[in-house]
N, CA, C and O of each residue as an XYZ file, in Angstrom:
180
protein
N      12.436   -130.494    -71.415
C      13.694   -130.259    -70.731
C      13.593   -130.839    -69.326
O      12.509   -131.038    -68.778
N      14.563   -131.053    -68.868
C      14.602   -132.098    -67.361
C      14.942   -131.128    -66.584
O      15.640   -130.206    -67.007
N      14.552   -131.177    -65.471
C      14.612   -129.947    -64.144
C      15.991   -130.220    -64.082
O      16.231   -130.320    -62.879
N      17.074   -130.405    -64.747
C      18.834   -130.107    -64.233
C      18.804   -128.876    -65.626
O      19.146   -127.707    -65.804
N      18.327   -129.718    -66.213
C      18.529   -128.871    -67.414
C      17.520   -127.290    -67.471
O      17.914   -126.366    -68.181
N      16.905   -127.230    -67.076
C      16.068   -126.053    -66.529
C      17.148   -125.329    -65.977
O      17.251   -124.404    -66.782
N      17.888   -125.184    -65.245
C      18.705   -124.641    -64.124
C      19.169   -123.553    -64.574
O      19.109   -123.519    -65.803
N      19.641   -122.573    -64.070
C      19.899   -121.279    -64.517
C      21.344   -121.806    -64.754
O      21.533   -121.500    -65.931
N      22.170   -122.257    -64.429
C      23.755   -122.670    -64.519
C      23.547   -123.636    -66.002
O      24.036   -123.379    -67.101
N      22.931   -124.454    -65.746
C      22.751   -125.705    -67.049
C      22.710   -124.381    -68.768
O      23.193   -124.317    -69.899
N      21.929   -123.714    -67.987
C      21.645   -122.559    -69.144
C      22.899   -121.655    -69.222
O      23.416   -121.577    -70.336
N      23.239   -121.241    -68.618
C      24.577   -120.474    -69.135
C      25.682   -121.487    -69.582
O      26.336   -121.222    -70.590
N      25.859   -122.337    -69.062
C      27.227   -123.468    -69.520
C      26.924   -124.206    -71.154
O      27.735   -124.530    -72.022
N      25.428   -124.299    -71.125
C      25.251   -124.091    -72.883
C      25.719   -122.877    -73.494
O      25.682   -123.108    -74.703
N      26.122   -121.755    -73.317
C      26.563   -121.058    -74.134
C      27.587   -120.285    -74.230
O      27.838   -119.435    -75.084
N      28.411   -120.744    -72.949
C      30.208   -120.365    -72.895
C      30.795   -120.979    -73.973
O      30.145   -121.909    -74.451
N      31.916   -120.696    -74.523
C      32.943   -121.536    -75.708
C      31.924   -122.344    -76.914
O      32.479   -123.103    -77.708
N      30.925   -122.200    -76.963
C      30.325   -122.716    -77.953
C      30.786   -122.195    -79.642
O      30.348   -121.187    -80.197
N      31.529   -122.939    -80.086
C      31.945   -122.561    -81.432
C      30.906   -122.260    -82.702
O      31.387   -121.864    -83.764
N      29.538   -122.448    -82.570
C      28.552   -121.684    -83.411
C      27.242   -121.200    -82.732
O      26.772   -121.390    -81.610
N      26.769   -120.413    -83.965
C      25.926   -119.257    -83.476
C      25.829   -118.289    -83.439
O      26.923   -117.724    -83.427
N      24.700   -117.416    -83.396
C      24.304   -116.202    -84.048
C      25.079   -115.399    -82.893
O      25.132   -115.694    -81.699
N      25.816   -114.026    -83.723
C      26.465   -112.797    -82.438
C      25.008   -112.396    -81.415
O      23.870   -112.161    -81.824
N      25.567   -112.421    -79.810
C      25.099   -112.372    -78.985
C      24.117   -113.260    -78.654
O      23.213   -112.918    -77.892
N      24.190   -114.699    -79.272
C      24.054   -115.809    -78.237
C      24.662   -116.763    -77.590
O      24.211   -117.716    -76.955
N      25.937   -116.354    -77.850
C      27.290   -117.302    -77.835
C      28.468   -116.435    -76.987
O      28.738   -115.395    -77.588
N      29.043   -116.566    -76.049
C      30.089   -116.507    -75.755
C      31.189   -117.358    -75.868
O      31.189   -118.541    -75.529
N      32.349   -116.598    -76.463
C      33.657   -117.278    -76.969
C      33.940   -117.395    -76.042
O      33.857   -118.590    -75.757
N      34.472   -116.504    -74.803
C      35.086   -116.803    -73.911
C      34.267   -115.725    -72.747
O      33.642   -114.679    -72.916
N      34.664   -116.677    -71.285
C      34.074   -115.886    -70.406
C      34.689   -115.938    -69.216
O      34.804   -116.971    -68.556
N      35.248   -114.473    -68.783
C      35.893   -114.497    -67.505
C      35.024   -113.973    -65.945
O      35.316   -114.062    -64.753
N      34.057   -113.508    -66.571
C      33.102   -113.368    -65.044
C      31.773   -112.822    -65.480
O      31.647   -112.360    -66.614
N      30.495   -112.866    -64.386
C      29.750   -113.130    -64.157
C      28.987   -111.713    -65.489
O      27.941   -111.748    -66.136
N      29.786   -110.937    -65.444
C      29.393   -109.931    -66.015
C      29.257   -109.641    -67.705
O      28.728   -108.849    -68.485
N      30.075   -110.799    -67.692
C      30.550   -111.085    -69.119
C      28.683   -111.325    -70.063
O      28.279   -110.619    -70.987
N      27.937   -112.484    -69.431
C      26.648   -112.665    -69.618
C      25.949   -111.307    -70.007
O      25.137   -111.438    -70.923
N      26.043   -110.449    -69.672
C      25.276   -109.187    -70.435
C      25.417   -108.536    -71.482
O      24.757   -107.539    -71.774
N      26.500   -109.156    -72.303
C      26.548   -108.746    -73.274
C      25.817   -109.796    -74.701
O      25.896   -109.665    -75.922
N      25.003   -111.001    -73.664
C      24.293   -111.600    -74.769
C      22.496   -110.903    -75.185
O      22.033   -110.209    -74.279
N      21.845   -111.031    -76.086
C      20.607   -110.557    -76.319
C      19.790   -110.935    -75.226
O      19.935   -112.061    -74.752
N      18.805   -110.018    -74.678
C      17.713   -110.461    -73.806
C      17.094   -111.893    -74.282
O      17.088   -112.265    -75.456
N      16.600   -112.600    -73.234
C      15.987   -113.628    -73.272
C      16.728   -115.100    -73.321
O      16.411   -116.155    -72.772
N      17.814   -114.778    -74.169
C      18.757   -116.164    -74.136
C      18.918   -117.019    -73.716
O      19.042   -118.161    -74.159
N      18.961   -116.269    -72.009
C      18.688   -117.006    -70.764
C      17.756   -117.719    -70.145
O      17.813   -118.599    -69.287
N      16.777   -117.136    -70.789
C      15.174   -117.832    -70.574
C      14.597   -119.102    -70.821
O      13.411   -119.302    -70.561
């Protein structure tokens, strides 16, 4: 992975509106910051 892609932002914008994928690694839609906790630990990692 390339240090942009490392980025904590690069990592969440992979998984807003993403149309597949297992429940709670995917957000359909996201209106704020808080929204992110409702995916499984680690996702983010």
């Amino acid at each position: 992975m390339t240090e942009i892609g490392a980025r904590p932002a690069m990592k969440r914008g992979r998984l807003v509106n993403r149309p597949f994928g297992a429940e709670g690694t995917v957000l359909r839609e996201r209106h704020s910051a808080a929204d992110f906790t409702t995916l499984n630990p680690g996702v983010l990692d």
